[in-house]
Steps between C-alpha positions, in 0.01 A plus 500: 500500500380194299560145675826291280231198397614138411161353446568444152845296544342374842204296268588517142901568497527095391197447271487877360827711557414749257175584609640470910739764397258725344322483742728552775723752367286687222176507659602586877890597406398787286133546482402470811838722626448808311332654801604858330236448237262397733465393841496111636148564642356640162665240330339246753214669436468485123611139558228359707214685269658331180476183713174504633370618165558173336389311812851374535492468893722226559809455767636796293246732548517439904895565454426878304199546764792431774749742330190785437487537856868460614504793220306671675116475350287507783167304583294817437677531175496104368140473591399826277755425217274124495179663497592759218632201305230360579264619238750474209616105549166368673380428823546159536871545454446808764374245813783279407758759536378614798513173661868479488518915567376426846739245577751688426371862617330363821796242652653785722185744520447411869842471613493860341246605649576377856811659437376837379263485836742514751724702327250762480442445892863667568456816262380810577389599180253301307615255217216606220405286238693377197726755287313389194576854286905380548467131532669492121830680662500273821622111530302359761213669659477786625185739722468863555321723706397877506686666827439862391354684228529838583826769546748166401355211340611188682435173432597145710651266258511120575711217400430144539795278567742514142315774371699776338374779265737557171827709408341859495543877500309772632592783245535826567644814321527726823363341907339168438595154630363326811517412873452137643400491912524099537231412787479116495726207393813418329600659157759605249573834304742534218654736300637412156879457521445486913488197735186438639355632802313293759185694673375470840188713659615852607748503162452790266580519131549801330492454092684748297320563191624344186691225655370128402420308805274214638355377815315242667467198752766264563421112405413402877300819654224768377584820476292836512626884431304814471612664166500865489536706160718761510363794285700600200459690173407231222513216708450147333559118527635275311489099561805311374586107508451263801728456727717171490317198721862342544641819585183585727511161659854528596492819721 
């Protein structure tokens, strides 16, 4: 959900109201809201490019570098969207962007990391390394790792603290659907149209097919769940919007 922003009225309201409330209320009331068009990280995406591009990295530039990753672009990502752009807006511009990436990318990378560590001390499965393929459909990051790949595929899903993967729906025309065993941590489940459900380790999910759902950490703790496919007869997913960071923050 796009942040209400003042900065407009906050420095220009006096000297340049129009332009304060175009700003405000056009640019992030409307633009930046219609999240149904396109998502607030590929819009923070396309934003940072079109900024870097014309070498325009100024207090503004930290601010949408700031939002990119509270929108969930991750430090794997922003360093390989800068070196692509690299070679269309010059390289020059390239080592000054990633000056101020690495501020802003590498200010809670060993908190994380610490973090992460002794987490992973307590579980019994292993944590894996980062669910790159999905990170578009996550906020936050997330890790996976193999458990089993033969008989029933199984696979140890891992959510930092706030991390949550979007509104989705394991489709299914007959069977289908999927099973969450929670083994480490504190996390929510949710069913559209449900309250939400708080998961402990030992706490077993069982997703109908069809039904659009979500799940992930809780803002204070990891979280980790093996996630089990349930076989079906043309099974499918599809990704929807985020899910709320007000709402998610007030669980």
């Amino acid at each position: 959900m796009a942040v209400k922003q003042t900065a407009g009225r906050d420095q220009l309201g006096e000297f340049a109201p129009k332009f304060a409330q175009l700003n405000d209320d056009v640019l992030f009331g409307e633009v930046w809201s219609r999240e149904e068009a396109l998502s607030l990280r590929d819009r923070s995406l396309v934003t940072i490019v079109s900024l870097m591009s014309q070498g325009l990295t100024d207090s503004s530039f930290q601010f949408h570098l700031m939002s990119a990753k509270q929108n969930g672009i991750t430090k794997a990502e922003i360093a390989e969207i800068v070196t692509h752009a690299a070679f269309y807006m010059g390289w020059p511009k390239a080592w000054t962007v990633f000056r101020m990436v690495k501020e802003v990318w590498n200010d809670e990378e060993e908190v994380t990391d610490k973090g992460k560590a002794e987490y992973e001390r307590g579980l019994m499965f292993p944590i894996g390394g980062p669910n790159d393929a999905f990170a578009q459909y996550f906020i936050g990051q997330s890790y996976i790792a193999p458990v089993s790949s033969e008989q029933v595929p199984m696979f140890n899903v891992t959510f930092e603290p706030g991390c949550r993967n979007n509104w989705h729906i394991h489709h299914a025309d007959k069977g289908g659907g999927q099973m969450l065993v929670c083994v480490g941590g504190r996390g929510w489940y949710q069913e559209e149209g449900k309250p939400a459900r708080e998961l402990h380790p030992g706490d077993v999910v069982n997703i109908p097919a069809n039904v659009k759902h979500w799940h992930g950490a809780t803002v204070d703790s990891w979280f980790s769940h093996l996630a089990i496919e349930v076989e079906g007869e043309n099974t499918s997913n599809e990704w929807l919007e985020p899910v709320d960071d007000e709402w998610h923050a007030s669980l």
